[in-house]
C-alpha positions as CSV (number, residue, x, y, z in Angstrom):
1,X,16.5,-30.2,-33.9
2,X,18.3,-26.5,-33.3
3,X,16.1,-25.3,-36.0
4,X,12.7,-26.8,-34.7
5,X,13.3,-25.2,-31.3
6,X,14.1,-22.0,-33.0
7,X,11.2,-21.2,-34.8
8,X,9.1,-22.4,-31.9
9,X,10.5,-19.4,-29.6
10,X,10.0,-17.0,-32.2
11,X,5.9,-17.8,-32.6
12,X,5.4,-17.4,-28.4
13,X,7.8,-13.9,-28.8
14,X,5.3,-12.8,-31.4
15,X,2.5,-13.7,-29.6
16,X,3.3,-11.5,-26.2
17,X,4.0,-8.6,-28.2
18,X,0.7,-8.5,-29.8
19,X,-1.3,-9.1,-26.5
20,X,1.0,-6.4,-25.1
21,X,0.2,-4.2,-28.0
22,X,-3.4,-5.2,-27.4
23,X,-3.3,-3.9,-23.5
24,X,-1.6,-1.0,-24.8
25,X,-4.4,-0.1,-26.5
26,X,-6.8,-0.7,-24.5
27,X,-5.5,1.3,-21.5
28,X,-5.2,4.2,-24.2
29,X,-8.6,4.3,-25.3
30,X,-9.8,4.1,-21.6
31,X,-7.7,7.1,-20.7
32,X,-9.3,9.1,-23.5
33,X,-13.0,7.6,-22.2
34,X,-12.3,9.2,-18.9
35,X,-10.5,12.6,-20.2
36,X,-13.9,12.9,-22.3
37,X,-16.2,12.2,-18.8
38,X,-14.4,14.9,-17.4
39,X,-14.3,17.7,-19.7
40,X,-17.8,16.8,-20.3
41,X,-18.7,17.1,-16.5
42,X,-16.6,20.1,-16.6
43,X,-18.0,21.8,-19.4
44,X,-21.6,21.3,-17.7
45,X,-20.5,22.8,-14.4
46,X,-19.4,25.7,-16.4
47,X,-22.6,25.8,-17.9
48,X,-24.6,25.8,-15.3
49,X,-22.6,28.3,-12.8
50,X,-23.0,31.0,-17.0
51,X,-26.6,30.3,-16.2
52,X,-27.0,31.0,-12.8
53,X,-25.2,34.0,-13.0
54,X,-26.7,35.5,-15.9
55,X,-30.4,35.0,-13.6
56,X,-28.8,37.2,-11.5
57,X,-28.3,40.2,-13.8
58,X,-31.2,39.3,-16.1
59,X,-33.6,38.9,-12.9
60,X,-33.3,43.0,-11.8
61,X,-34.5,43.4,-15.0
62,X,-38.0,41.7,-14.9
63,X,-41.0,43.5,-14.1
64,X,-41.8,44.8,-10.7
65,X,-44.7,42.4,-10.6
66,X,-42.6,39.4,-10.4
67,X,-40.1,40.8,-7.7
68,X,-40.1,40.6,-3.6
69,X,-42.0,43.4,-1.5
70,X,-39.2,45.4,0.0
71,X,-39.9,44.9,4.1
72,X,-41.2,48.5,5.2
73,X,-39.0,49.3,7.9
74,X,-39.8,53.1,8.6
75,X,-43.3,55.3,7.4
76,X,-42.0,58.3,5.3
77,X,-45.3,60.4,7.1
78,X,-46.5,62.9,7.8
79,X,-49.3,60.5,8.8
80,X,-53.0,60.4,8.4
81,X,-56.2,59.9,10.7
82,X,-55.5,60.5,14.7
83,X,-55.5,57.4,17.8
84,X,-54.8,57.6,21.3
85,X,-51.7,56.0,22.7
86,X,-51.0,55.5,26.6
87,X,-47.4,55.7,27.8
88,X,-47.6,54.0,31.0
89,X,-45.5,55.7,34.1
90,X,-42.2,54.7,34.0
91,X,-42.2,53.4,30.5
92,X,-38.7,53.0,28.6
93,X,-37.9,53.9,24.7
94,X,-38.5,50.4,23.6
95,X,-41.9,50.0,26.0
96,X,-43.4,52.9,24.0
97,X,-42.2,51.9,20.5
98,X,-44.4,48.8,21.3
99,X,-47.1,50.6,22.3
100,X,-46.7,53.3,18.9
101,X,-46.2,49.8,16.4
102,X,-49.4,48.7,18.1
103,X,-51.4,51.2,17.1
104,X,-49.7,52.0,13.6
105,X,-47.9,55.2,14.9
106,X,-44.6,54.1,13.6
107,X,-43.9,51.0,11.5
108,X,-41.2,49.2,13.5
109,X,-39.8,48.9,16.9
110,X,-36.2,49.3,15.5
111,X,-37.2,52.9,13.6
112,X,-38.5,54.1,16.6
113,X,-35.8,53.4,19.2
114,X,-33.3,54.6,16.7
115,X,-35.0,57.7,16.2
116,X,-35.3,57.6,20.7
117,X,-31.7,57.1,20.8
118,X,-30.8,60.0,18.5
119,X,-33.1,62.4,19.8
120,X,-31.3,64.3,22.9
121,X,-34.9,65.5,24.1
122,X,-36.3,61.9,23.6
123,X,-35.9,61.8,27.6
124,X,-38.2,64.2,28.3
125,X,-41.4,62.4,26.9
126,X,-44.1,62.7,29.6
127,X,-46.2,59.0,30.6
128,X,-49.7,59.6,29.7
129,X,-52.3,59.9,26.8
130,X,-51.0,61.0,23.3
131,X,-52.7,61.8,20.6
132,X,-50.6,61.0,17.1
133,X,-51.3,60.4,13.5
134,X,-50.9,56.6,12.2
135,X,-48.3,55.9,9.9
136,X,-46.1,58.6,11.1
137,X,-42.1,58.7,10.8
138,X,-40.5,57.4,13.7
139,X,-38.5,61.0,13.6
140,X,-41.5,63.0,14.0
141,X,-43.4,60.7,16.0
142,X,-40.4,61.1,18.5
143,X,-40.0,64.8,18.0
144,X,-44.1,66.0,18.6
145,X,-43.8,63.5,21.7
146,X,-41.0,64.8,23.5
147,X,-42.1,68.6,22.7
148,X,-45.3,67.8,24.7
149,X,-47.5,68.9,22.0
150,X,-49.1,65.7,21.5
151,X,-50.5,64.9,25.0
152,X,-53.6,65.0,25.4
153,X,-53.6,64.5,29.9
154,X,-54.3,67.3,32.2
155,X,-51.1,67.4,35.1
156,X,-52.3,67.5,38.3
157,X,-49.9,68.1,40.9
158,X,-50.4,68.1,44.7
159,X,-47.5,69.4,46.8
160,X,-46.3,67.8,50.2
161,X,-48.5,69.6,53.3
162,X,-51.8,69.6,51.3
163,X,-55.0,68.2,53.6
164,X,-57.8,66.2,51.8
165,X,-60.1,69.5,51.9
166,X,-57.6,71.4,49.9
167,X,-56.9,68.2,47.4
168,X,-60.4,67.7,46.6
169,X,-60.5,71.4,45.1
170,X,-57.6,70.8,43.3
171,X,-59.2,67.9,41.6
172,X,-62.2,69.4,41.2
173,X,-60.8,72.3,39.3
174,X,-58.9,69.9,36.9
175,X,-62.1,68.1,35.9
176,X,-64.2,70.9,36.1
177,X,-66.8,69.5,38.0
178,X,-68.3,70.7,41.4
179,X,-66.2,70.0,44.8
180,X,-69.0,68.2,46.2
181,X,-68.9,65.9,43.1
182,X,-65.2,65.3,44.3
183,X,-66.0,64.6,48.1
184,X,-68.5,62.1,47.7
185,X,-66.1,59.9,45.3
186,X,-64.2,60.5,48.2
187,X,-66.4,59.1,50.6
188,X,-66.7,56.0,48.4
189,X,-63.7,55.4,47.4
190,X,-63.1,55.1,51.2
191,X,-65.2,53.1,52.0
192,X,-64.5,50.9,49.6
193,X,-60.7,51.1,48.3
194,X,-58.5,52.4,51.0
195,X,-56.6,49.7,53.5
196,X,-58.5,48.6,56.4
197,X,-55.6,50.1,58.7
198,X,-57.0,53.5,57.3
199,X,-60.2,53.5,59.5
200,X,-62.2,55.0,56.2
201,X,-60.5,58.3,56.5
202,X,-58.6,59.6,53.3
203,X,-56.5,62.0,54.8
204,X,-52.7,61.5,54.7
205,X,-53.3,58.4,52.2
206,X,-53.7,61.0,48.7
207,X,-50.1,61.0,47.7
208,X,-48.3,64.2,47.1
209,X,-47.1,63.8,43.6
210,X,-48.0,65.3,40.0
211,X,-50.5,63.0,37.9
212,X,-51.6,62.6,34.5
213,X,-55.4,63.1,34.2
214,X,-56.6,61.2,31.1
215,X,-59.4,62.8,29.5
216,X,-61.8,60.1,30.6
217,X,-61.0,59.9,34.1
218,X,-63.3,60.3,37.1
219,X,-62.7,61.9,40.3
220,X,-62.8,58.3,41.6
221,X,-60.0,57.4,39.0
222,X,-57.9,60.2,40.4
223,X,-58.4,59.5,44.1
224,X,-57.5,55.5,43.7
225,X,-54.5,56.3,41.9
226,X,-53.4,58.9,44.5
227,X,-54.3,56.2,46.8
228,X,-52.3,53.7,44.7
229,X,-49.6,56.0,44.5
230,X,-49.6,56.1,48.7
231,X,-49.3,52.2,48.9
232,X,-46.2,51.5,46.3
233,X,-44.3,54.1,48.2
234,X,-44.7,52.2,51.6
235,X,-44.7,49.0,50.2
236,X,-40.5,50.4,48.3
237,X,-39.9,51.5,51.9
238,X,-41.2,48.1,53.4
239,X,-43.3,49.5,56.1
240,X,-45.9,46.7,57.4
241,X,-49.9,47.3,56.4
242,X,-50.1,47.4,59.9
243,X,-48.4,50.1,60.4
244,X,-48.7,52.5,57.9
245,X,-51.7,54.7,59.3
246,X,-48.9,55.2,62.3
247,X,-46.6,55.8,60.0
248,X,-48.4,58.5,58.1
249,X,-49.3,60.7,60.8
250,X,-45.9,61.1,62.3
251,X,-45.1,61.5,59.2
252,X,-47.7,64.4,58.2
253,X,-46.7,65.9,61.6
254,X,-43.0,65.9,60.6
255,X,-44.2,67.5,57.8
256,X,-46.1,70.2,58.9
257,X,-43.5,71.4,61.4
258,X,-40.5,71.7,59.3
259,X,-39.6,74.1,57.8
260,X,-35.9,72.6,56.6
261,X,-35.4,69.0,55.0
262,X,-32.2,68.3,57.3
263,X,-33.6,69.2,60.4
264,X,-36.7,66.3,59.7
265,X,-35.0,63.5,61.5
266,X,-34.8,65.7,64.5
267,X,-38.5,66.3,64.6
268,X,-38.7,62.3,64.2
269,X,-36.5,61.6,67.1
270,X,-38.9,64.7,69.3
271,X,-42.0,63.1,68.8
272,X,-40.9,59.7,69.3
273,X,-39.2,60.8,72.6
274,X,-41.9,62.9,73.3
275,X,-44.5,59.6,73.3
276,X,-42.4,57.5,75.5
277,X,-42.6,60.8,78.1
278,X,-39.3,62.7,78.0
279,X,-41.7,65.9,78.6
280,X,-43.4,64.1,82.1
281,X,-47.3,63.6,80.2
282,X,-47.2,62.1,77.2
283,X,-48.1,64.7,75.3
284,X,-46.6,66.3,71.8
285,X,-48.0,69.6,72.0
286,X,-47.7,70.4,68.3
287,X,-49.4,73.4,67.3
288,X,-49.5,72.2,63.5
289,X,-51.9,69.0,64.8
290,X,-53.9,71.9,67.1
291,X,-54.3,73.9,64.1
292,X,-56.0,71.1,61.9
293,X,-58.3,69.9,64.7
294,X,-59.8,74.0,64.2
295,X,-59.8,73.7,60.6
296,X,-57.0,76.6,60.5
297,X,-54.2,76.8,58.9
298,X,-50.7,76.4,60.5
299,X,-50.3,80.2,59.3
300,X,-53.2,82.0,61.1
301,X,-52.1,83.0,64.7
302,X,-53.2,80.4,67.5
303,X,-54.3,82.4,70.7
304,X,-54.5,81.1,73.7
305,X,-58.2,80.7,73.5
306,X,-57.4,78.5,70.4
307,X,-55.0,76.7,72.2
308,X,-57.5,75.4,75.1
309,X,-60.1,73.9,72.9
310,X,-60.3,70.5,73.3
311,X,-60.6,68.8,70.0
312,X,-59.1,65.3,69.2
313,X,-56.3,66.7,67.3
314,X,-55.1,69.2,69.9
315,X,-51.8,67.0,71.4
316,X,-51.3,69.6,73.9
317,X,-54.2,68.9,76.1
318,X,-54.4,64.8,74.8
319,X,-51.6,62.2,75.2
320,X,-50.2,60.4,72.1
321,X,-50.6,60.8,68.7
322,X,-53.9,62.2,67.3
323,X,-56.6,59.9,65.5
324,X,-55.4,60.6,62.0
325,X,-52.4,62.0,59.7
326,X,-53.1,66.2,59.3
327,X,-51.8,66.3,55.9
328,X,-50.1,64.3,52.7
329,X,-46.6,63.6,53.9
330,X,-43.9,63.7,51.5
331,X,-41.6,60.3,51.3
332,X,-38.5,62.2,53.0
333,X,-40.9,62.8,56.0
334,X,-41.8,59.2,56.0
335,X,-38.4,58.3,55.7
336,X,-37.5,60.4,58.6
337,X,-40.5,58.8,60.9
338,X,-38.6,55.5,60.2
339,X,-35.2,56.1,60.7
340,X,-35.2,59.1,63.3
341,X,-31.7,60.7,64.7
342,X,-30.7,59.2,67.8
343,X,-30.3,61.5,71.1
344,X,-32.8,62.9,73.8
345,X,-34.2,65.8,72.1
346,X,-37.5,66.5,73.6
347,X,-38.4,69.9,72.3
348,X,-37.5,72.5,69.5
349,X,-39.2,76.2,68.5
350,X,-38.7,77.3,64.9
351,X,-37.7,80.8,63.7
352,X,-40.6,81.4,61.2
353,X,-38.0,83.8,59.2
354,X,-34.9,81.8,58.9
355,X,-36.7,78.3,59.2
356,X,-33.7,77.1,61.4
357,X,-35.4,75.4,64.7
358,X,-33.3,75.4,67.6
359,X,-33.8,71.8,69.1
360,X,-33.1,70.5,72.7
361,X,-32.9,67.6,75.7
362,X,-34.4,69.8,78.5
363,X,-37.2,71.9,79.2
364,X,-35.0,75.1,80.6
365,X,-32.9,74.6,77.3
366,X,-36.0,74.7,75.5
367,X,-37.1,78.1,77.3
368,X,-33.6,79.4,76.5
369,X,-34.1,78.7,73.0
370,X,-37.4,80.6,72.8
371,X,-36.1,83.5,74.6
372,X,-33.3,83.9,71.9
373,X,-35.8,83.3,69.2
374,X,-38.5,85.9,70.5
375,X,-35.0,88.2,70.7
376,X,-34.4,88.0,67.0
377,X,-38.0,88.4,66.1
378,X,-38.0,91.3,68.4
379,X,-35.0,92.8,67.0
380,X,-36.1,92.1,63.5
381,X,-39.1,94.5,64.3
């Protein structure tokens, strides 16, 4: 019986071996399966990342055929052919490299502004028409513009004082045309550009200023931007369209009379005072708006003669202001006419030499002033 049991034991030992043997095995060769997977994904990955980086030092070494256009981010110049380019008033670095890439000047916005912002006279470039070469470096393009040598406008300018009559000349003189050519563009452009409130008169409405004459422009061109020029300045200083032809002859009389910038609020404050009747009539007995009603200048001596003839502009026989401005006022005189000093001032005489005017509240003040004016001119002499 002991031996029966025996040998049974020792058949079901040898059995559990093998099948352990058997999983042994089998967990061995699937180790190896997956060892192989992976050096076989490895050694593809490595194949792949020698490939791609040989493209990248064989591909430099293709033909030039099969490679990108570089992006042309500057012209190497000098240029070639010739096109005119407007830089409007006002314009920044980056406004004109738009206006120089869109007619071929320079090839890109960024070359030009680079070359703006390392060129110390770059500052000085004047708005109107240029004349440049196409496919120009930004560096020159820059360089010619800001030396002045490639503008192509006439400058106009028209100092602070000037009348209409004495504008008109100027403009013809710059277009080279005849001065009646000028007036009657002025008589149109009247009629049919300048603000109601201007009663069809030019005078005190051609902005003192210095313009860019393009060589295509017309006297009418000239006179509506002078006109234009008139209207953004009141418009900055918010004056209403109502009153600006109001505002413009105090103004042009402020103008005419002084002779030094700090005294023009003074003048302001006298003919304001004088209109509400601090000299008893009304009156504001300016020689300067005398002198214009005669067609004289302010310069030329005013006898009494002069004095007594009854035009519209003479405010020392009429009340109030006269029926237009005298001259083109500057924007300090206009400023002055709109915030005048405060006080009672009334009257002032000017010492022609010094250009000091001696300013004050009453007529016997006043006469006291002259007296030590005509004393220093007398002395003088």
């Amino acid at each position: 019986m002991t031996d029966l049991f025996n040998q049974g034991s020792g058949s079901a030992d040898d059995a559990r071996e093998q099948r352990t043997a058997e999983r042994r095995r089998r967990a061995r060769k699937h180790a190896q399966r997956r060892r192989n997977i992976i050096s076989f994904v490895v050694m593809v990955v490595a194949l792949a990342l020698l490939v791609g980086g040989g493209w990248v030092l064989v591909r430099p070494l293709l033909s030039s055929d099969e490679q990108p256009t570089a992006e042309v981010t500057d012209y190497p110049g000098p240029g070639s052919g010739e096109v005119e380019v407007v830089i409007e008033e006002g314009s920044s670095g980056s406004d004109m490299a738009t206006a120089l890439v869109e007619a071929d000047v320079v090839a890109t916005r960024t070359a030009f502004i680079s070359a703006f912002n390392a060129n110390p006279d770059a500052a000085g470039i004047q708005p109107g028409t240029h004349v440049l070469m196409q496919e120009m470096s930004a560096d020159d393009a820059v360089a010619l513009m800001a030396d002045g040598t490639t503008l192509a406008d006439t400058r106009l300018t028209i100092p602070e004082q000037w009348r209409a009559s004495q504008i008109y000349e100027r403009i013809a003189q710059r277009l080279e045309v005849d001065v009646s050519e000028v007036e009657s563009a002025a008589d149109d452009v009247a009629a049919d550009y300048l603000p109601d409130v201007a009663g069809d008169e030019m005078e005190g409405w051609l902005a003192a200023s210095t313009y860019n004459v393009h060589p295509d422009d017309t006297a009418t061109d000239v006179l509506q931007a002078m006109i234009d020029r008139t209207v953004e300045m009141l418009d900055s200083l918010e004056v209403p369209p109502e009153q600006r032809e109001e505002v413009l002859i105090k103004a042009s009389i402020v103008e005419a009379e002084v002779i030094l910038d700090d005294e023009r609020a003074n003048v302001a404050l006298v003919i304001e005072n004088r209109l509400e009747g601090c000299s008893g009539d009304g009156r504001l007995g300016m020689d300067s708006t005398v002198a214009y009603g005669l067609g004289i200048t302010l310069g030329e001596a005013l006898t009494q003669e002069r004095l007594r003839e009854d035009t519209a502009y003479n405010t020392r026989l009429n009340p109030g202001l006269p029926p237009g401005p005298i001259n083109s006022p500057s924007q300090q005189s206009i400023e002055a006419v709109l915030e005048p000093a405060e006080g009672q001032l009334c009257y002032f005489v000017s010492d022609l030499e010094t250009g000091e005017s001696l300013f004050a509240e009453t007529l016997e003040e006043h006469n006291e002033n002259r007296a030590i004016i005509n004393e220093r001119t007398s002395g003088d002499g």
